[in-house]
Backbone bond lengths (Angstrom), bond angles and torsions (degrees), N, CA, C in turn:
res aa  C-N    CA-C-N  psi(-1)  N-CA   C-N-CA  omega(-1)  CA-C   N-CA-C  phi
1 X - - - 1.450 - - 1.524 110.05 -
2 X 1.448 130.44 -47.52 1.313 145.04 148.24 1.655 95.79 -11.88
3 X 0.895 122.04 -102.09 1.336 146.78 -136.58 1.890 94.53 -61.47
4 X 1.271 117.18 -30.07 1.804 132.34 -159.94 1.672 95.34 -103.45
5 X 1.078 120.19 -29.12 1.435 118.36 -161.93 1.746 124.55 -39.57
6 X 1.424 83.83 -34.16 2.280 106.14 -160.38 1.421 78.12 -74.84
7 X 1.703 122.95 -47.06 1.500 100.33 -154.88 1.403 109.39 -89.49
8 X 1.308 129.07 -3.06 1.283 149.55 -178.08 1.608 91.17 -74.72
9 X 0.891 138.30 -81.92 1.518 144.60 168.79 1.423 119.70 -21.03
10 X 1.539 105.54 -60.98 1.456 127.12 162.12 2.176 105.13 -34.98
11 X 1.281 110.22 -67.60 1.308 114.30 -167.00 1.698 103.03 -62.46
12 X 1.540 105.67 -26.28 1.736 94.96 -168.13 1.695 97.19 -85.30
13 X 1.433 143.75 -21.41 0.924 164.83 67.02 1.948 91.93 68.62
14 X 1.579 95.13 -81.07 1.544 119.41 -170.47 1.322 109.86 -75.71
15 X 1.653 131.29 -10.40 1.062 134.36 156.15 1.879 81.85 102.10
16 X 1.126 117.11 34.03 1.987 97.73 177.23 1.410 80.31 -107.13
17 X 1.983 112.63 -177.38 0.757 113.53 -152.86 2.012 76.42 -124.56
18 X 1.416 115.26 -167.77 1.487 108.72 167.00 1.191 124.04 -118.99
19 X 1.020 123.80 149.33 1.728 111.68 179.90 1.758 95.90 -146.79
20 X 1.678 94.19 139.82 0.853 128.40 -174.23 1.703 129.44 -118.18
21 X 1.497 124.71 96.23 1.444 113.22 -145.25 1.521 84.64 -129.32
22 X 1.421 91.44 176.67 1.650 121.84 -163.92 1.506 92.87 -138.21
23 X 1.800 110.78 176.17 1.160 105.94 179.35 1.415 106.74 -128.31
24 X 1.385 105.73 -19.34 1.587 118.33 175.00 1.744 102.29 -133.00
25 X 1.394 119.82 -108.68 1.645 115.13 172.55 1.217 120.11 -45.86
26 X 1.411 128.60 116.12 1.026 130.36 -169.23 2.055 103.12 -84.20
27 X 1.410 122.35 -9.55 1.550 131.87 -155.05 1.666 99.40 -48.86
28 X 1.938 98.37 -49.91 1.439 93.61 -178.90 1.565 131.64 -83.87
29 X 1.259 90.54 2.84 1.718 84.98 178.28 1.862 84.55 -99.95
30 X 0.930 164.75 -58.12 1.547 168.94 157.61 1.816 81.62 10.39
31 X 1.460 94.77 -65.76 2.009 98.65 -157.88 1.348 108.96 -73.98
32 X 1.321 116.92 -4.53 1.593 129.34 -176.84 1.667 88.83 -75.10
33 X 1.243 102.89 -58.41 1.728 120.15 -149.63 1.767 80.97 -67.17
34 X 1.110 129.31 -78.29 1.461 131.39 174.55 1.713 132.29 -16.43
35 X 1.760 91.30 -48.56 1.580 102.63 176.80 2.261 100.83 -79.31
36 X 0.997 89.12 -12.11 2.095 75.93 -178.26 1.671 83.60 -96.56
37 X 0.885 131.56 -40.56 1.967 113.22 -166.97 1.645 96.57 -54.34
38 X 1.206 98.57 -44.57 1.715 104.40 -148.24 1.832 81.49 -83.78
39 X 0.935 127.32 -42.61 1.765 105.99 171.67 1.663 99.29 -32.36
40 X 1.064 119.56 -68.76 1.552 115.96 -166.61 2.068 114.84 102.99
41 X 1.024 100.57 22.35 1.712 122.07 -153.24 1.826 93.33 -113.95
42 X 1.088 107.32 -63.80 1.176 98.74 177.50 1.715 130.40 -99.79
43 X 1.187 96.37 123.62 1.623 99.14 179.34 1.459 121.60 -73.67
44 X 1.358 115.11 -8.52 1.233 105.05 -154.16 1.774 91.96 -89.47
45 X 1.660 104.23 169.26 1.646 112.52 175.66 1.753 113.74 -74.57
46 X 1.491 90.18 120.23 1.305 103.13 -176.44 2.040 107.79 -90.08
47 X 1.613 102.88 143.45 1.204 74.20 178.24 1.949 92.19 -136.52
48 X 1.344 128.47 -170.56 1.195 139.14 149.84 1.408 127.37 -82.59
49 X 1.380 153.95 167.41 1.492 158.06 164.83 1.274 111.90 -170.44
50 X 1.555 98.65 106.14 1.077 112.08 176.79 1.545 122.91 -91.26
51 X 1.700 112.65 125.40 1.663 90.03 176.41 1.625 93.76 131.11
52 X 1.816 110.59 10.14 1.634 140.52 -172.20 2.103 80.21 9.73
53 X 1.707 92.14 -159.81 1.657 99.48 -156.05 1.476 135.90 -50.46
54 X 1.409 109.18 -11.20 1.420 117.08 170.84 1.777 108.87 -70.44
55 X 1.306 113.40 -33.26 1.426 107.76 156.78 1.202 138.38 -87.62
56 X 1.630 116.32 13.16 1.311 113.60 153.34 1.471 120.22 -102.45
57 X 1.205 87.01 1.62 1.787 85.89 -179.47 1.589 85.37 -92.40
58 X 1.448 130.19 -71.67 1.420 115.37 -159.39 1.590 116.52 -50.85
59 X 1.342 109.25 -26.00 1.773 95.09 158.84 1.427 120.00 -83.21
60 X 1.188 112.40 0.31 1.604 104.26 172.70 1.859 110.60 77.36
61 X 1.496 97.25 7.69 1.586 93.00 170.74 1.986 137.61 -72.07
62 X 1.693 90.10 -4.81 1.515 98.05 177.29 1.321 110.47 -105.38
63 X 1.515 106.63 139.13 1.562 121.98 -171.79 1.783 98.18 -110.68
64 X 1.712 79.56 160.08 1.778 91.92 -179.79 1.095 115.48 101.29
């Protein structure tokens, strides 16, 4: 989270929202999504996605 934070800010910044995915157990991305609310830093809507990049492509959520 350290290391992601500036650009995490940056995107809420841009009005996107964040998403946070897994590819099988979703537990650690859950505590990912948990540890940025509870920072209190970012406003923007955090969410989970389970199913890592093959499910952002079948929803069509990755740009570029």
């Amino acid at each position: 989270i350290d290391s992601a934070i500036g650009r995490l800010i940056e995107a809420q910044e841009r009005g996107e929202c964040i998403v946070v995915f897994c590819t099988n157990d979703c537990s650690s991305a859950d505590e990912i999504a948990a540890e940025l609310r509870a920072l209190g830093i970012i406003d923007a809507p955090i969410f989970t996605l389970e199913g890592g990049w093959d499910a952002l492509k079948a929803k069509n959520l990755l740009r570029g």
